[in-house]
N, C-alpha and C positions, 0 to 999 in steps of 0.2 A: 272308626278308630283313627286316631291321629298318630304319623310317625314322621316327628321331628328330624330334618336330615343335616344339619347345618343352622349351626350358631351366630352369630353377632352384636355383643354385648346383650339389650333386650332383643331384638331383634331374630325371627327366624325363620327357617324354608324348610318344607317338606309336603305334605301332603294327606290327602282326610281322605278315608273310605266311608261314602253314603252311600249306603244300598247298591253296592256292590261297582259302585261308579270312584276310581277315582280323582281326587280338583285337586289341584297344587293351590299351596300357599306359599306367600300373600295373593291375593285373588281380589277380585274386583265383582263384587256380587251381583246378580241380576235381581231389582227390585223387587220383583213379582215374586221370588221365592222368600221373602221375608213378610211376616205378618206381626203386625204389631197392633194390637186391640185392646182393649179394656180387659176383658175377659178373659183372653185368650192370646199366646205368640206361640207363635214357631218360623222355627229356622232352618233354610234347606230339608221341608218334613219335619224334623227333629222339634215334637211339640216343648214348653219352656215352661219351669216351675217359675217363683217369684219367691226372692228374700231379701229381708232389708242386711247391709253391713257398715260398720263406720270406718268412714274416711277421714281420717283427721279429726276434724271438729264438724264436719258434715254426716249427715245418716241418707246413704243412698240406696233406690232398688235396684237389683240387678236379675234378671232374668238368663236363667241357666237350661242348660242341655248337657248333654253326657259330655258334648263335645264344643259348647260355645260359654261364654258370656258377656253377656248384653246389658252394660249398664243405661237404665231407661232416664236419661236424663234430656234436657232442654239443650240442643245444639247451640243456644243463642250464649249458652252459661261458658261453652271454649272458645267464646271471640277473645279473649285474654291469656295471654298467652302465657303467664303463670299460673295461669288456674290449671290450663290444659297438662301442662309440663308435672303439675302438682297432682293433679288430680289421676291421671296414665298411671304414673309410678305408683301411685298408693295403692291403686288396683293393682297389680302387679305383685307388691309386694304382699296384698290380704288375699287375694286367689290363688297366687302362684303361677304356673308357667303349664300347667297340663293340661288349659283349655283357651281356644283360640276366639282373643276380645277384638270385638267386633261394636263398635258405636255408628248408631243411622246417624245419615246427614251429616258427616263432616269430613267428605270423597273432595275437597276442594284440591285438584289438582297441584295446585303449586303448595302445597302444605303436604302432600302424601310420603312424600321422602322422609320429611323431619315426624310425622306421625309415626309412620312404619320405625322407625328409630328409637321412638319411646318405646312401641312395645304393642303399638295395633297393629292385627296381622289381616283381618279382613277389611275391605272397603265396597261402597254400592256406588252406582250409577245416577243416585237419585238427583243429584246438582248436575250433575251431567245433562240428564234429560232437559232439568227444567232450564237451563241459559244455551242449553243448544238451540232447544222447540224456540227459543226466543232470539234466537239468530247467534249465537256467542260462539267462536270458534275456539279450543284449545291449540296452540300452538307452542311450540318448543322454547318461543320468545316472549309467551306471555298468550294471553285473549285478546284475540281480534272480534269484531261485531263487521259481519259480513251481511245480517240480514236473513237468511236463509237457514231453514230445519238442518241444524251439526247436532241432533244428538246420536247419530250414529258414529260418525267420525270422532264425537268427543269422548262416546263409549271405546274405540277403538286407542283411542291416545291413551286414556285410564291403564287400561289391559295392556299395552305394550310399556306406560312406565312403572305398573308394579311386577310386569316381568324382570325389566332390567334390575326394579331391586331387589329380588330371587336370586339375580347371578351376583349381585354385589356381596349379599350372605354367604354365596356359595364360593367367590372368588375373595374373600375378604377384603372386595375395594369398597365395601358403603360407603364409608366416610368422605373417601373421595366425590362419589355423585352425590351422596345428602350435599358436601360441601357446597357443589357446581349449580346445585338447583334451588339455590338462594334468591328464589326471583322476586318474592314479596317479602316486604320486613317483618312479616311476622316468622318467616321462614327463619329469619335471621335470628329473632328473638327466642324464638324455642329451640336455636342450638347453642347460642350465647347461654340462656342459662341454665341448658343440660350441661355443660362446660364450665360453666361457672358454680352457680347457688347449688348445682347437682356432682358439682365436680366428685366429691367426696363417695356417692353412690354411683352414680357412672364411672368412674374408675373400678371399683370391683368389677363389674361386668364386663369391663371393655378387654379388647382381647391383649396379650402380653404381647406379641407382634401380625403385623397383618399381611406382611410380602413389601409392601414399600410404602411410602408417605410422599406423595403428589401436594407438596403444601402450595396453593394457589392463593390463599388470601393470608387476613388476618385470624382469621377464626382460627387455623393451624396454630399459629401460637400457645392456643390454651386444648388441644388434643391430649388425652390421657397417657397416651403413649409418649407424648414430647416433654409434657410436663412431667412424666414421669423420671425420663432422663436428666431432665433439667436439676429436678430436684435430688436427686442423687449427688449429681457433680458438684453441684452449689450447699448440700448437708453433708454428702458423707465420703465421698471421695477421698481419697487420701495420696499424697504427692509420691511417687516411686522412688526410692534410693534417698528420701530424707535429701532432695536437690533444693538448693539454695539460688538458682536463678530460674526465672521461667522466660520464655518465649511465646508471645500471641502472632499467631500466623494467619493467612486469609483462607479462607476453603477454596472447595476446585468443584468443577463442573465433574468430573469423574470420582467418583468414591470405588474401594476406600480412597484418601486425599492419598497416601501416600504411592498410591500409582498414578499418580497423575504425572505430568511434564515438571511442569513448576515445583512440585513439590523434590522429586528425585534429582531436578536442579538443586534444592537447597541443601538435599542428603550430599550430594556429590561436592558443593562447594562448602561445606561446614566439616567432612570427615569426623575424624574426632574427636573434636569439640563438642558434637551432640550429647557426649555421653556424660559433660556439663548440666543439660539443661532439658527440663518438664516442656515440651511443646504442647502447646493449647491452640486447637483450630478455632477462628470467629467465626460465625454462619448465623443464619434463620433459615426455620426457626427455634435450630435445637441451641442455639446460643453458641456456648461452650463444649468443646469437644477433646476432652485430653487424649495423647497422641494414642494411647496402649485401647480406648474403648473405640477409635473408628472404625472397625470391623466388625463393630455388637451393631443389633437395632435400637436406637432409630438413625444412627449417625453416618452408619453405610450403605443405607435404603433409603434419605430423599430424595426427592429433587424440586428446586424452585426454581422461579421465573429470571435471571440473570442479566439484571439492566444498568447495577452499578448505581440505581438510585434507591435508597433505602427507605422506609415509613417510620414515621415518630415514634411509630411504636414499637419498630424492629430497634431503634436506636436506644431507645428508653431501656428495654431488654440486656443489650447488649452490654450500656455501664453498666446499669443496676448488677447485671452478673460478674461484670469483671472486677469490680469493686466486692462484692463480697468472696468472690470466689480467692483473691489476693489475700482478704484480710485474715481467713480462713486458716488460709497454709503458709500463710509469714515466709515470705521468698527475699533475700538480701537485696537480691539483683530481679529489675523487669525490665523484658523488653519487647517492642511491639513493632515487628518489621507487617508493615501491612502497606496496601497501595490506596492510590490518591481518593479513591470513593471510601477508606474508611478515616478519611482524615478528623473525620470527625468524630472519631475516639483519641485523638489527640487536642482537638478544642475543647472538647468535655472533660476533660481528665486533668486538663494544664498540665500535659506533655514536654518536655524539652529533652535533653540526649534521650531518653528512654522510647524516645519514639525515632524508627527508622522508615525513612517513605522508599516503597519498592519500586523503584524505577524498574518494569517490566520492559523488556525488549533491551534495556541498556548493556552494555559488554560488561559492565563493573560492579553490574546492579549488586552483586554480594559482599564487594568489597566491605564498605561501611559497615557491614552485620559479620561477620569473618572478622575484623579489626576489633570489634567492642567486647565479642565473648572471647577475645585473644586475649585483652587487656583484663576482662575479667579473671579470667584463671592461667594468670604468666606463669605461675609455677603449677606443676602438676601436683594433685591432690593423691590422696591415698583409694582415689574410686576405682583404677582403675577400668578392666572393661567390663563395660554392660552387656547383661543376656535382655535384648528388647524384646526376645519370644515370650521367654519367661515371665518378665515383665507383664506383658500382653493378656497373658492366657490366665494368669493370677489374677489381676485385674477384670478381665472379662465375669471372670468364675466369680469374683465379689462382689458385680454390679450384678450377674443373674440370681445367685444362692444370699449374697447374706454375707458378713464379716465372721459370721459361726465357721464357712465352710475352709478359710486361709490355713486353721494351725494341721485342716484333715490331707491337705494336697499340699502345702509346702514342702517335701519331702517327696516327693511323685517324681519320677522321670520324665522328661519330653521325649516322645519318640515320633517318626515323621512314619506312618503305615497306610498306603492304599489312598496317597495323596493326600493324607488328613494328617492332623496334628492330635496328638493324644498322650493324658496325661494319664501312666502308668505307674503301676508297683510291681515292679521282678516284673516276669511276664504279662501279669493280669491288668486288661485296661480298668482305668475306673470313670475317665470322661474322654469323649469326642469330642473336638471342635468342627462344627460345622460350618464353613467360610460361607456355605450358599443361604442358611440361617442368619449368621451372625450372633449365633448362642451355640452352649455344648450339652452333647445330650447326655444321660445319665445311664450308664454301663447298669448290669446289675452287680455285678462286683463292687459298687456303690453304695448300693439300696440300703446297707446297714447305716450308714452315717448318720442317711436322713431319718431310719427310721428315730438313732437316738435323740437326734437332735429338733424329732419332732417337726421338720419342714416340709414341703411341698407333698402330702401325702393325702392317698386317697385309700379309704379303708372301703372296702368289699364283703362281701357276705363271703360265708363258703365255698367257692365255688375255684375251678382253673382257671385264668382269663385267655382266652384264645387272640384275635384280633381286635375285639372290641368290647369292650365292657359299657354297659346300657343303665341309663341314670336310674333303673329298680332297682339294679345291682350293688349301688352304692350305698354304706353307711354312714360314711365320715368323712370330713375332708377340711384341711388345715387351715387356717384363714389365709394364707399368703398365697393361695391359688388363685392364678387366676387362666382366662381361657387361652390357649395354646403354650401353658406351661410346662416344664418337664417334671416328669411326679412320679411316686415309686408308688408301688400298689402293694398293699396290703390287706393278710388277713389277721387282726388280731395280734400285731405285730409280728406276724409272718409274710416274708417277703414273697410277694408273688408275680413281682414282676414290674417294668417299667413301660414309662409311657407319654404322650402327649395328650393334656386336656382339652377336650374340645368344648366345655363347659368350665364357667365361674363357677365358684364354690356357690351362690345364692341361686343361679338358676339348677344347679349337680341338685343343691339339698331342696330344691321345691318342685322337682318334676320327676314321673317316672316315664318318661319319655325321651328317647332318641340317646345318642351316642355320646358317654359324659368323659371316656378314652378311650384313644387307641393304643393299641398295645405294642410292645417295640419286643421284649422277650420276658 
């Protein structure tokens, strides 16, 4: 019996009962317990039928057990790394997720990360054995050829890296080690275009937040989770208070930005004027970060490397956004106080007054930025003060739920209870903001909205849901879910409760296994 414990996009952890023994998954197989014959397969005991199914435009066999399958095909057929990317997912999506795929021969260590990733959860020994017996060492920096019988040690390097990627499912950092264990180009290629040519299907799966985003290279750029933001702020975002100037300002080593140093200098020497003008953070790799989402994910959970020299491709990024994102929300006035390493959004752009250079460390540094938005608004306008909570928490709630959820919570009180912020009617909460998340969770005093409105819902059989609800359990569930979303549960359009998914709507609706929510009340 297999009991899935832990998700990550296709990706997952838990564990298989053989004959009363049981092996955690991902696992590293011992050869000898697999048999593959003409006649006959079994796997770990578990003897295997034979059926053909179509893949695309291919017709493969695949050999099955209660609890495996084995597509029998030719290792030589995933030296390409679109084939492999193409061919994973298809299985996947014609099997489903309630039985743990396992292909001989293709344990090549430095590819194990970006496999496990697609969605293979077992691997063997078999290339292990055979470039150890031939002197090949795995090592953390690649194969060494020492000469000498490694295939014990190579078996041992196996088993301890698809350990760590068990806790990366279970700590929701894979991303980060698939990223770090880009050692061969092919490694590169099969995440490039699960990110790319896949993007559209790996996004469903991938999770709504993971704890934080460690962006270390380029391949961070095109992350579902980054892209996802990106593309919010740059299509549907909408400016606060109808503000007619905007501000581009640099990011800070401390999120959110606005606790940082630099930043609360600019609050302190701007006053209020602020309440002029749309502040936009620059960064990678989320680009653009207007000021009301830096406390949502992904904008107050990354962190990058901080060397002040930027890549072609972070710069490419950076106009491309600021140019559309401008053209978008028509702002009378722009302006860009940024320092010397982003000067080059003022050569790109053909800048003159609208670009300000931040003389950091200087005594006057705000002078020139204090002077321009004075001259901009000499006389005072009819705005006067802004609620930036408000602001904030509307804003949050539109980039998590949907432009459907503004006309249901415009009318909500703020109340500050038990150190949280919470948006209430009379006494009853209806959302949490959670500052250690960077989203709000869903009251059930809520639950009715979504049910009209059709979103983020998971429908249930008959039952009470206690702490967790188990993907048998599930009948229905909305497209816009996705894993670690906030969702109401229901039965039949009877509310029965709210919760966090720990399941994509495509793995919830093709497996009756493991944990699809947890339950909040």
């Amino acid at each position: 019996m297999i009991k899935s414990q832990s998700f990550f996009a296709y990706s997952r952890s838990g564990y298989i009962d053989i004959n009363g023994k049981e092996i955690e998954f991902p696992s590293v197989l011992d050869s000898n317990t697999v048999q593959i014959k003409e006649d006959q397969i079994s796997l770990m005991g578990e003897n295997a039928t034979k059926r053909d199914i179509n893949i695309g435009k291919r017709n493969i066999t695949i050999a099955e057990t209660n609890d495996f399958i084995v597509p029998l095909i030719n290792p030589f057929f995933l030296k390409r790394s679109r084939q492999t990317v193409n061919l994973i997912l298809d299985i996947k999506k014609n099997v489903g997720y309630d039985k743990l795929l396992y292909i001989p021969g293709i344990s090549d260590p430095y590819l194990i990360p970006q496999l496990f990733m697609l969605g293979i959860d077992l691997f063997d020994d078999v290339n292990a054995d055979i470039e150890g017996s031939h002197g090949t060492l795995y090592t953390m920096m690649g194969r060494i050829y020492n000469g000498e019988d490694d295939s014990k040690a190579n078996g041992k390097f196996l088993q301890e890296l698809v350990s760590l990627l068990k806790k990366g499912v279970e700590s929701m950092t894979l991303m980060e080690m698939v990223e770090r264990w880009n050692i061969s180009s092919k490694a590169r290629e099969i995440i490039r275009m699960l990110m790319d040519e896949k993007s559209g299907e790996f996004e469903k799966v991938y999770p709504r937040t993971t704890g934080s985003v460690i962006a270390g290279g380029l391949e961070s750029l095109e992350r579902p989770d980054i892209a996802r933001f990106n593309r919010y702020v740059l299509e549907d975002y909408i400016k606060p208070n109808n503000l007619e100037t905007i501000l581009f300002l640099p990011c800070s080593a401390r999120k959110p930005y606005s606790q940082s140093k630099s930043h609360r200098e600019i609050f302190e020497a701007l006053g209020s004027l602020r309440r002029h003008i749309n502040e936009v953070i620059v960064t990678s790799p989320i680009t653009l970060v207007p000021r009301e989402l830096e406390e949502t994910y992904p904008a107050g959970f990354y962190d990058i490397p901080v060397t002040g020299n930027w890549f072609m491709e972070e710069k490419e990024n950076i106009i491309r956004s600021i140019k559309s994102f401008v053209s978008k929300n028509q702002y009378k006035n722009t302006i860009f106080f940024l320092p010397e390493d982003m000067l080059f959004v003022k050569e790109r752009l053909n800048l003159n007054e609208d670009f300000i250079l931040w003389r950091k460390g200087n005594d006057n540094q705000f002078d020139e930025l204090k002077e321009r938005i004075s001259r901009i608004h000499a006389e005072e306008d009819s705005r006067g003060r802004r609620d930036f909570m408000r602001e904030k928490l509307l804003s949050i709630a539109r980039y998590q739920f949907g432009e459907w959820i503004l006309p249901h919570i415009d009318g909500l009180k703020i109340n500050r209870m038990f150190n949280q912020f919470m948006l209430v009617d009379g006494n009853k909460p209806f959302f949490v903001f959670n500052e250690r998340l960077g989203k709000f969770t869903i009251h059930k005093n809520a639950a009715e909205l979504f049910i009209k409105a059709r979103k983020f819902l998971v429908e249930i059989d008959d039952f009470k849901p206690t702490a967790s609800i188990y993907a048998m359990g599930v009948k229905d569930c909305t497209e816009d879910v996705r894993q670690e979303d906030e969702v109401v549960i229901h039965h039949s359009g009877t509310v029965r409760g709210t919760g966090i998914a720990k399941m994509s709507k495509e793995v919830m609706m093709n497996t009756h296994k493991g944990v699809a929510v947890k339950v909040r009340n």
